[in-house]
C-alpha positions as CSV (number, residue, x, y, z in Angstrom):
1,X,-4.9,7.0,-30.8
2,X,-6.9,9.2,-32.4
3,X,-10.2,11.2,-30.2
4,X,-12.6,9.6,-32.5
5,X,-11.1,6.3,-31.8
6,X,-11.0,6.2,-28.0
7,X,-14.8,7.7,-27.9
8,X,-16.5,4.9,-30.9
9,X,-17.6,2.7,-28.7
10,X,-19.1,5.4,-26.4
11,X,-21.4,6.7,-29.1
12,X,-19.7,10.1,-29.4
13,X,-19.2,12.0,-32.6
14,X,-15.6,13.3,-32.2
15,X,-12.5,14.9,-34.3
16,X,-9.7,12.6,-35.3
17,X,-7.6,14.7,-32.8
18,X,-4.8,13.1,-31.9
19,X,-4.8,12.4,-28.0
20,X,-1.8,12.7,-25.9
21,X,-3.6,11.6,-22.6
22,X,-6.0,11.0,-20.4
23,X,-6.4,12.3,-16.3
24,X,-8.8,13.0,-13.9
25,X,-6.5,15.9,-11.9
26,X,-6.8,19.4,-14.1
27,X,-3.2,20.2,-13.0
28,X,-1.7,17.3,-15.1
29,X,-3.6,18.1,-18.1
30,X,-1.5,19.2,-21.2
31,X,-2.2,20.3,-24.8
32,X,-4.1,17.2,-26.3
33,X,-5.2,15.5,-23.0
34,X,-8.6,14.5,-22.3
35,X,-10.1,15.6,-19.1
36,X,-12.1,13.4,-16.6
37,X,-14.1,15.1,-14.0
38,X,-14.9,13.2,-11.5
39,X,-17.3,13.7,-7.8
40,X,-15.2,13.6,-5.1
41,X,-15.5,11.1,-2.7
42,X,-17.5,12.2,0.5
43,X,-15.6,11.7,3.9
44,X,-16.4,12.9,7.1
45,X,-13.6,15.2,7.9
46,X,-13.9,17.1,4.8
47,X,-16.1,18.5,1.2
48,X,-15.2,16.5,-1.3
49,X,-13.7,18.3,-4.0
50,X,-15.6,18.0,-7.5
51,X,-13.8,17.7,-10.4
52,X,-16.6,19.5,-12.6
53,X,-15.6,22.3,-10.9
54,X,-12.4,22.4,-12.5
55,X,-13.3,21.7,-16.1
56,X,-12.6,25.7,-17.1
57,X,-9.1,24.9,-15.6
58,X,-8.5,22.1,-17.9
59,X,-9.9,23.4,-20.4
60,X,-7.2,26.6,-20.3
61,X,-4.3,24.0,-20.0
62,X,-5.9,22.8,-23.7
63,X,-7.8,19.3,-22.9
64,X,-9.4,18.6,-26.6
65,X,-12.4,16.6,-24.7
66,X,-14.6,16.2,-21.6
67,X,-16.2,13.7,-19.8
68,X,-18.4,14.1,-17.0
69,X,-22.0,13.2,-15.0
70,X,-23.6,16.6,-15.2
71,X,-25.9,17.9,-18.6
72,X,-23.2,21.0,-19.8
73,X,-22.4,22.6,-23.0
74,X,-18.5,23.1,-24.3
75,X,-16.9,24.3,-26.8
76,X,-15.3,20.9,-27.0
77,X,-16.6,17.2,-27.5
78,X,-18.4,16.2,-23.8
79,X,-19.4,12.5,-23.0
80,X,-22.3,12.7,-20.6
81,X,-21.7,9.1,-18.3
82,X,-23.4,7.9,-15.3
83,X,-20.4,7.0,-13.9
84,X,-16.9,9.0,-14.3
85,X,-14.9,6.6,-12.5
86,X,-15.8,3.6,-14.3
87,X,-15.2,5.5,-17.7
88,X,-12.1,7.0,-16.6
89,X,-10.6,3.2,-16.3
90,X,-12.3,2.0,-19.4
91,X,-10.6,4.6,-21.3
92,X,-7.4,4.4,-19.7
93,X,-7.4,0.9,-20.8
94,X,-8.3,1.5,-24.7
95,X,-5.7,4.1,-24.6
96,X,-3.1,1.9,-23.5
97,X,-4.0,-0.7,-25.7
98,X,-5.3,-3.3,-22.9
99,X,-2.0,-4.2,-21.6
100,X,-3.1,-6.2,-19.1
101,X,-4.0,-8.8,-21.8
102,X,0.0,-9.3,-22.7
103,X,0.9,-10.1,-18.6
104,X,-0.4,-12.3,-16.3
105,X,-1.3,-10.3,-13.1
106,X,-1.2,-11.3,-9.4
107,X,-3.2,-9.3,-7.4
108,X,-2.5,-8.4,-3.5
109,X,-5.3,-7.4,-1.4
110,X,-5.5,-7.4,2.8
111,X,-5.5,-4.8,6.0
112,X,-1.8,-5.8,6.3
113,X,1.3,-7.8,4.4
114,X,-0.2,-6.3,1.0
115,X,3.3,-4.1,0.7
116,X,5.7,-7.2,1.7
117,X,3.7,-10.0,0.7
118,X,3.1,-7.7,-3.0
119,X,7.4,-7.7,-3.0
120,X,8.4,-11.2,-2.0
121,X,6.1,-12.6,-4.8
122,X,8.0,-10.0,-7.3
123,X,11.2,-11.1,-5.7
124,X,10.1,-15.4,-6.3
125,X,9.1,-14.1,-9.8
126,X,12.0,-12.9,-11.0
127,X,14.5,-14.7,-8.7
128,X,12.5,-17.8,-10.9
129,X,13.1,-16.5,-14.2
130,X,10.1,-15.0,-14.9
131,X,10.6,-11.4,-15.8
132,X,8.0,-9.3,-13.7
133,X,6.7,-5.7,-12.9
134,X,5.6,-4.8,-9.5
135,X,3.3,-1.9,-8.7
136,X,2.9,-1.1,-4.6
137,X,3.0,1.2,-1.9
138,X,6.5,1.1,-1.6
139,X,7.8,1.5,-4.9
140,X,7.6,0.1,-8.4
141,X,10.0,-2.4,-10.3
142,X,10.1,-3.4,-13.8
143,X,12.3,-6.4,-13.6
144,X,15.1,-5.0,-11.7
145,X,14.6,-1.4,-12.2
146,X,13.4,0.5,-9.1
147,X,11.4,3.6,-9.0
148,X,9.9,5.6,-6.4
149,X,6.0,4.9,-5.9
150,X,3.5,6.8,-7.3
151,X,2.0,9.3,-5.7
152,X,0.7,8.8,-1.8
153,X,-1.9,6.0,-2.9
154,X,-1.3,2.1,-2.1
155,X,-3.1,1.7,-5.6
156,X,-2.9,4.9,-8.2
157,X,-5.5,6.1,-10.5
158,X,-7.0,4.1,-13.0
159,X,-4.4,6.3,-16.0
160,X,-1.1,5.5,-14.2
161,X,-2.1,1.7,-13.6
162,X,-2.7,1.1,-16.9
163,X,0.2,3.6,-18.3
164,X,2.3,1.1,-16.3
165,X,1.3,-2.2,-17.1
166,X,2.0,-0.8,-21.1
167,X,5.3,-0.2,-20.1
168,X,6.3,-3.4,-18.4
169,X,4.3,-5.3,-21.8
170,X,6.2,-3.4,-23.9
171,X,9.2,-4.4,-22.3
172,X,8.7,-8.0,-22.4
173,X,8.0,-8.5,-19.5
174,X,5.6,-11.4,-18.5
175,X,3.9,-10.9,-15.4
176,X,3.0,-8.1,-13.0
177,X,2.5,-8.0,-9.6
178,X,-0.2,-5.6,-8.1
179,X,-1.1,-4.6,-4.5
180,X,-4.7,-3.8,-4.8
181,X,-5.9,-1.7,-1.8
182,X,-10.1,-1.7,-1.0
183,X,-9.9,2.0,-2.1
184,X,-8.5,1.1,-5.2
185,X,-11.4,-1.5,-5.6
186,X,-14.0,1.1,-4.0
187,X,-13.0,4.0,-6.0
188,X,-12.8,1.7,-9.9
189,X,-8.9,2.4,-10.0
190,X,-8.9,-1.0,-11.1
191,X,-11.5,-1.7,-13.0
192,X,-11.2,-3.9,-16.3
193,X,-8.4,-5.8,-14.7
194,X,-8.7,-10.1,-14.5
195,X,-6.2,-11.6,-12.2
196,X,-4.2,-15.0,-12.4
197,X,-4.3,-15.4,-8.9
198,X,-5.7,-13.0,-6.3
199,X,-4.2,-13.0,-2.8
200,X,-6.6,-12.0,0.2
201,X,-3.8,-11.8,3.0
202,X,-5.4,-10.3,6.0
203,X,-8.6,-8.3,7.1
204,X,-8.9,-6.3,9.9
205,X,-12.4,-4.8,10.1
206,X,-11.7,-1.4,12.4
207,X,-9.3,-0.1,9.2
208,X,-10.8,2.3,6.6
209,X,-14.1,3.0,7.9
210,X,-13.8,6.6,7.1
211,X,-14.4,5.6,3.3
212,X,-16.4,2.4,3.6
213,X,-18.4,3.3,6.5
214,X,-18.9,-0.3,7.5
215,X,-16.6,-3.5,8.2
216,X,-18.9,-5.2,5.8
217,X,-18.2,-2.8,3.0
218,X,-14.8,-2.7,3.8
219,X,-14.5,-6.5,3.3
220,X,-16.7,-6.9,0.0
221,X,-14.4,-4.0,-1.3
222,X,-11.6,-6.2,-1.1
223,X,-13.1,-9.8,-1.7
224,X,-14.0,-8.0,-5.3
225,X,-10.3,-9.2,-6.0
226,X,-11.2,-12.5,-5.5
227,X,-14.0,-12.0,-7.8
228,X,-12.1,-10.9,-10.5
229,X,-9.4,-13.8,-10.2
230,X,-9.1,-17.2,-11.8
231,X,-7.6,-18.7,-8.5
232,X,-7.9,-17.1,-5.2
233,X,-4.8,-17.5,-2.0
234,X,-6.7,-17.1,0.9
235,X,-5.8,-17.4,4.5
236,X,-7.2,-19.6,6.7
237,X,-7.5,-16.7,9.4
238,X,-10.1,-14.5,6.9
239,X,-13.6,-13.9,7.6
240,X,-16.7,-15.1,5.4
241,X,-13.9,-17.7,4.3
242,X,-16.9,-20.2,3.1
243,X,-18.1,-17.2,0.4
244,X,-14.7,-17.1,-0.4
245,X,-14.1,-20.6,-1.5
246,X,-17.0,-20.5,-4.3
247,X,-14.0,-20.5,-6.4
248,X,-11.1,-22.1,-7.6
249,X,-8.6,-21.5,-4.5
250,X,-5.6,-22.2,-2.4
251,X,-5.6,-22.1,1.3
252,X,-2.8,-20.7,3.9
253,X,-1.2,-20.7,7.2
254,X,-2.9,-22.8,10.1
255,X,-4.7,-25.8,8.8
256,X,-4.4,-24.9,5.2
257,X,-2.5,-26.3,2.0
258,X,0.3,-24.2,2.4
259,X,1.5,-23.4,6.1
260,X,4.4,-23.3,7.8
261,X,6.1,-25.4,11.0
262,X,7.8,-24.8,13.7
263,X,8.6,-20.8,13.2
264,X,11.6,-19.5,15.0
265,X,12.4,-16.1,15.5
266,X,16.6,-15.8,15.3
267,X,18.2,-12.5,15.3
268,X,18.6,-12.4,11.5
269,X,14.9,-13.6,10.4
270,X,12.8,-16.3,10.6
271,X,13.5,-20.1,9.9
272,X,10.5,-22.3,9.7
273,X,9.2,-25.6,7.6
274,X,7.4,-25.4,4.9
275,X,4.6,-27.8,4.0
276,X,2.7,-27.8,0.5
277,X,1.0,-30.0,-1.8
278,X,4.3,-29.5,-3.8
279,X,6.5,-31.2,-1.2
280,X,7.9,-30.0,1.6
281,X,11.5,-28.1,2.9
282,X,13.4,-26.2,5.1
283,X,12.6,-22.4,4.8
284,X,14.5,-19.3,6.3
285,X,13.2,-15.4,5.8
286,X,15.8,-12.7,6.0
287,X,12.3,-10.4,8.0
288,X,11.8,-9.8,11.6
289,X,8.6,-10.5,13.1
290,X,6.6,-14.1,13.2
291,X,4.0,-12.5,11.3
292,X,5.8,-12.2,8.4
293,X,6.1,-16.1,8.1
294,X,2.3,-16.2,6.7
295,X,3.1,-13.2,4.2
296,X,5.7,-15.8,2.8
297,X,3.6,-18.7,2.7
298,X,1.3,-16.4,0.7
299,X,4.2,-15.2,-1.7
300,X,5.4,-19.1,-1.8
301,X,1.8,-20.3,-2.5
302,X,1.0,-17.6,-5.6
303,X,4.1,-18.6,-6.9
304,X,3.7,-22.5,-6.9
305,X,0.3,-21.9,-8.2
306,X,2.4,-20.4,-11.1
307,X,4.3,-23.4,-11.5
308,X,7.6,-22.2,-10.3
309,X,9.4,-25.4,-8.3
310,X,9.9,-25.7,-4.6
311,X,13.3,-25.8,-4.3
312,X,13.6,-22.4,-6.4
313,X,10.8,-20.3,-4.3
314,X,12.9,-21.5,-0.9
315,X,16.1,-20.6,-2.5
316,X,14.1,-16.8,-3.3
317,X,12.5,-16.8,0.1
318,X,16.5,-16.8,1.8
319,X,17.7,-13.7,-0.7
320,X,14.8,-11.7,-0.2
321,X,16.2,-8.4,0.2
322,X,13.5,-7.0,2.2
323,X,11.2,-4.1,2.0
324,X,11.8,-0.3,2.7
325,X,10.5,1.0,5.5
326,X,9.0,-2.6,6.9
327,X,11.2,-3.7,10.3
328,X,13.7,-1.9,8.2
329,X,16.3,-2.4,10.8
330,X,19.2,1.3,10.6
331,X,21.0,0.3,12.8
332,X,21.9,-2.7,15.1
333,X,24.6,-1.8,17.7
334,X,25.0,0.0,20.3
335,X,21.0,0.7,20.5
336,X,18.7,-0.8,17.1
337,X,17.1,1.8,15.5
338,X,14.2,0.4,13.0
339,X,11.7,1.9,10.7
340,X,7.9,0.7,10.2
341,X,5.3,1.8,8.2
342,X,3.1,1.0,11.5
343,X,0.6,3.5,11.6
344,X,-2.9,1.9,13.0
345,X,-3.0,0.7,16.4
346,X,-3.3,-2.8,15.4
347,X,0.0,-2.8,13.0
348,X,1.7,-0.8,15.7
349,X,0.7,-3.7,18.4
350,X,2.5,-5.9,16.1
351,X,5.2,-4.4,15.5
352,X,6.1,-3.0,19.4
353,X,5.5,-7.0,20.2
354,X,7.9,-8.3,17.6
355,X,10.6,-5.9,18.6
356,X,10.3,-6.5,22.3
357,X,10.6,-9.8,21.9
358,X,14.3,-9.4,20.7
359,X,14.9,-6.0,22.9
360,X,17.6,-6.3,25.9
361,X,16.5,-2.6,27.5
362,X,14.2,-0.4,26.9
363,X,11.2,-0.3,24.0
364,X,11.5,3.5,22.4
365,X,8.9,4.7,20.2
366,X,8.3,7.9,17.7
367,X,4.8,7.9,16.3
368,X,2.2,9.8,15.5
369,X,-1.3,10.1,13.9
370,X,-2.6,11.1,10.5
371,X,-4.6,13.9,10.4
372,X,-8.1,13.7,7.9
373,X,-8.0,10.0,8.9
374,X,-10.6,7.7,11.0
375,X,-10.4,10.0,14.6
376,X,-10.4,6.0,16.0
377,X,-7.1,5.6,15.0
378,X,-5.7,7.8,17.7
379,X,-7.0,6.5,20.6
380,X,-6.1,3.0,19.4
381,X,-1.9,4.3,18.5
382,X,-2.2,6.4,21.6
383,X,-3.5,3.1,24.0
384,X,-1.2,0.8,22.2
385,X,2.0,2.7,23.2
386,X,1.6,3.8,26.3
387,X,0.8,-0.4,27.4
388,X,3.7,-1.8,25.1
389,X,6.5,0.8,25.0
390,X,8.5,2.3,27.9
391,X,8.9,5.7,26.4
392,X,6.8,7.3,23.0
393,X,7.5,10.4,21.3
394,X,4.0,11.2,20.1
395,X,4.8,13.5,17.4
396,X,3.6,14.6,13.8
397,X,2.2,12.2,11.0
398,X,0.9,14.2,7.6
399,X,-1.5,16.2,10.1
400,X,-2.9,18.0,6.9
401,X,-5.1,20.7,7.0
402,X,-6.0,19.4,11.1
403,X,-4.3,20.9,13.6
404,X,-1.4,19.2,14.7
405,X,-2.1,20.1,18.5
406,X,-5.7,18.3,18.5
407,X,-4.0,14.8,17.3
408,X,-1.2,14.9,19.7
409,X,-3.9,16.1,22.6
410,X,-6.0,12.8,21.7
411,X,-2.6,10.9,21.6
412,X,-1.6,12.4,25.0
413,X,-5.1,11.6,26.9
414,X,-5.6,7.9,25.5
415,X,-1.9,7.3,26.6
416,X,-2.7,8.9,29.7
417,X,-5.5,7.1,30.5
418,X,-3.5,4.1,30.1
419,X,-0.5,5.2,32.2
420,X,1.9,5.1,29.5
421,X,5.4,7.2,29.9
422,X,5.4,10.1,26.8
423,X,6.6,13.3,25.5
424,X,5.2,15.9,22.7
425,X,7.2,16.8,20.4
426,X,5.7,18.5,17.2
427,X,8.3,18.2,14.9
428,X,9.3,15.1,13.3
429,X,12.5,15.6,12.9
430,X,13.3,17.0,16.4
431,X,11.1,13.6,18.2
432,X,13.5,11.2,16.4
433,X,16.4,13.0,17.0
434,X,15.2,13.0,21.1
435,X,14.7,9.4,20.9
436,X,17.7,8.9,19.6
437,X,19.6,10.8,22.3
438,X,17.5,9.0,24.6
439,X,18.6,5.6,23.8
440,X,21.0,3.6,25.7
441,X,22.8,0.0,24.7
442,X,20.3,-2.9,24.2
443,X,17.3,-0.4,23.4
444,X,15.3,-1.0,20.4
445,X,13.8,2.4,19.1
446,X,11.3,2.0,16.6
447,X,10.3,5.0,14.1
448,X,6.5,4.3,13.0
449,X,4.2,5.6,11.0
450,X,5.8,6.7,8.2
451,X,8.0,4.0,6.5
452,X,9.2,4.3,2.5
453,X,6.8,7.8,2.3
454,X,8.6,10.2,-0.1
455,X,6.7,13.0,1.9
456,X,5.6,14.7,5.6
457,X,2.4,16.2,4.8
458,X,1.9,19.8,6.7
459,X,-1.4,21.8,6.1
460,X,-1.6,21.8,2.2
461,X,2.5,21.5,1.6
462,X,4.2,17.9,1.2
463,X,7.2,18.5,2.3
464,X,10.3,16.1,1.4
465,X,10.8,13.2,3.4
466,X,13.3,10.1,4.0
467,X,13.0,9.1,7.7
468,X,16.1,6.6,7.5
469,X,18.1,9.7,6.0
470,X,16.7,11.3,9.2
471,X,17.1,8.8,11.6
472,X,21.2,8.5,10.2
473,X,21.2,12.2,10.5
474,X,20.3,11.8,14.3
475,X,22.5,8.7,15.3
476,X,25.4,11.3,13.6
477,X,24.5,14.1,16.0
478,X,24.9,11.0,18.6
479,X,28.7,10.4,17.2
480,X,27.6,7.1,15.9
């Protein structure tokens, strides 16, 4: 696509340069890219950065046009918009060709389940026959092919989304799966985007206040997915359901269309019976925890919606293979050792009273606390451990540019005040290792916090990082 091309139906005047790509970050920008800059997003624990500060940047790396919000002159064509973000999508999706018109797209939005709930519906999809493309937090599949995610974002920018879904339509693919996080909705990563079915799986209102500001914002960030979608899944357990429902929909879990009976917890998974307006059958989940039941039941429902038949989404429900870094279970004898992407006091709570539930001994726990995150965050991880684990390593969590020693001081007094049992121990590496030492037969010892993440971040460095590499490198040092 030519420069002139992608701009026409802007109104700008421009060369019939042939352009190579499109990005909002000056350091990705090549010879034949055009450059987005984009206001930074205001937080409280930090400036937002401004991406018209670094238009001279982009401009040495050889971008061939500019868009932006501010009234400049350049030596090279410069759409004036009102708003980047939204433009930045727009022209993401011209560039790609609209892609998202050759799939049919399932959208996962919720506080938690988006990740699992986001994998079993790619796993029903294709077990099903129906060729599919998943984009989420813990990775991306096209078909069968598995790639790391990308970036740190549940939800990338508006370029690699669309980039993505050209990719799976070019390879014939028919559908694509994404998880859709209320940042992603906020922040116009999204935008241009219609959904088959949108899933709403969960909402917690205390989560992501540091962007939104309010649980109200928070939550009509994410109902925008319903918005956008021809038929909404919605659990039965979601606020504002009634203002949901103005639309074509499907209810789960309790008292819904779709719920599930008689959930058992065994060591392997979960069995339980499934009810539907499609019939009925017996159900088992190769996941730990009771809670994942309803992200099933929203998997199952999206894909009966679909039209794939009963008997096929139970048979995809029992080879699920599961999701890295979700009760990701290491090891299983003499002690478990299991990785969770817990990292809120709520998801932790959940996950600390799954595990116990099927722990003999003792409850071990590694966690810690992101820095440039909601300060709230702390004191709920930091009460939640010290009340429902018998030992916690409170340790590092991508700290940033915050000083380590100020999150594990406001981990330390919450669990104090709490009378919980804990160590500090900075380093990541060194608290699983200790943990590890530490356990004893029957003890569960739960890594959380970090999950699938590709990265620790420290200051302005993000290091390497595979915490099942590291927890197998600790239960070595134990001769196991």
């Amino acid at each position: 696509m030519t420069l002139k091309e992608l701009f026409a139906p802007f109104g700008l005047e421009a060369p019939p340069q042939a352009v190579r790509g499109i990005t909002l970050d000056s350091r990705r920008v090549a010879p034949g890219f055009v450059f987005v800059a984009v206001p930074g997003v205001p937080l409280p624990h930090r400036q937002p950065l401004d991406g018209h500060a670094f238009i001279p940047e982009a401009l040495a790396r050889g971008a061939i046009a500019v868009v932006g919000e501010r009234p400049l002159s350049l030596p090279v064509p410069y759409l004036r918009v009102e708003d980047a973000r939204l433009v930045l999508a727009l022209l993401a999706r011209r560039f790609y060709g609209e892609p998202d018109t050759a799939l049919t797209l399932l959208g996962v939005t919720g506080s938690k389940g988006k990740s699992t709930t986001a994998s079993l519906l790619h796993h029903l999809l294709q077990a099903g026959g129906v060729g599919a493309a998943l984009l989420s937090t813990v990775g991306l599949r096209l078909g069968d092919e598995k790639r790391p995610p990308v970036g740190h974002f549940t939800t990338p920018e508006a370029p690699e989304v669309y980039a993505f879904l050209r990719e799976a339509a070019d390879r014939g693919l028919k559908a694509a799966v994404l998880e859709v996080s209320s940042h992603a909705l906020a922040l116009k990563r999204v935008e241009g985007l219609s959904y088959r079915v949108g899933l709403f799986v969960s909402f917690y209102p205390d989560d992501h206040l540091d962007l939104h500001g309010t649980a109200e914002n928070y939550f009509r960030a994410k109902a925008l997915l319903v918005e956008r979608s021809e038929v909404a899944v919605l659990h039965t357990a979601l606020p504002h359901l009634e203002e949901l429902k103005n639309r074509p929909h499907l209810l789960v879990g309790p008292g819904g269309e779709v719920r599930a009976e008689g959930v058992r917890e065994e060591e392997r998974g979960l069995r339980f019976r499934l009810q539907s307006p499609w019939g009925e059958g017996e159900a088992f989940l190769p996941l730990l925890g009771a809670y994942n039941a309803d992200n099933a039941l929203m998997a199952a429902g999206a894909a009966l919606l679909l039209g794939l038949p009963l008997e096929g989404v139970l048979g995809g429900l029992a080879t699920f293979p599961g999701v890295p870094g979700r009760m990701e279970v290491v090891r299983a004898h003499p002690f478990r050792v299991v990785i969770d992407f817990a990292h809120t006091g709520k998801s932790l709570e959940e996950a600390l009273k799954t595990l116990r539930r099927t722990t003999r001994g003792r409850l071990l726990l590694v966690v810690g606390a992101a820095g440039e995150r909601d300060q709230r965050r702390r004191e709920d991880i930091g009460r939640v451990a010290a009340r429902l684990a018998d030992l916690t390593f409170f340790t590092e969590e991508d700290h940033r540019t915050e000083p380590l020693e100020e999150i594990l001081r406001a981990l330390a007094e919450a669990a104090r005040r709490e009378g919980g049992r804990f160590r500090l121990v900075p380093d990541r590496r060194e608290a699983i290792l200790q943990a590890v030492l530490e356990a004893r037969e029957g003890d569960t010892v739960l890594l959380a916090g970090k999950g699938h993440e590709s990265t620790l971040e420290r200051g302005l460095e993000a290091l390497p990082w595979n915490e099942r590499e590291v927890a197998e490198e600790a239960l070595r040092a134990r001769g196991l």
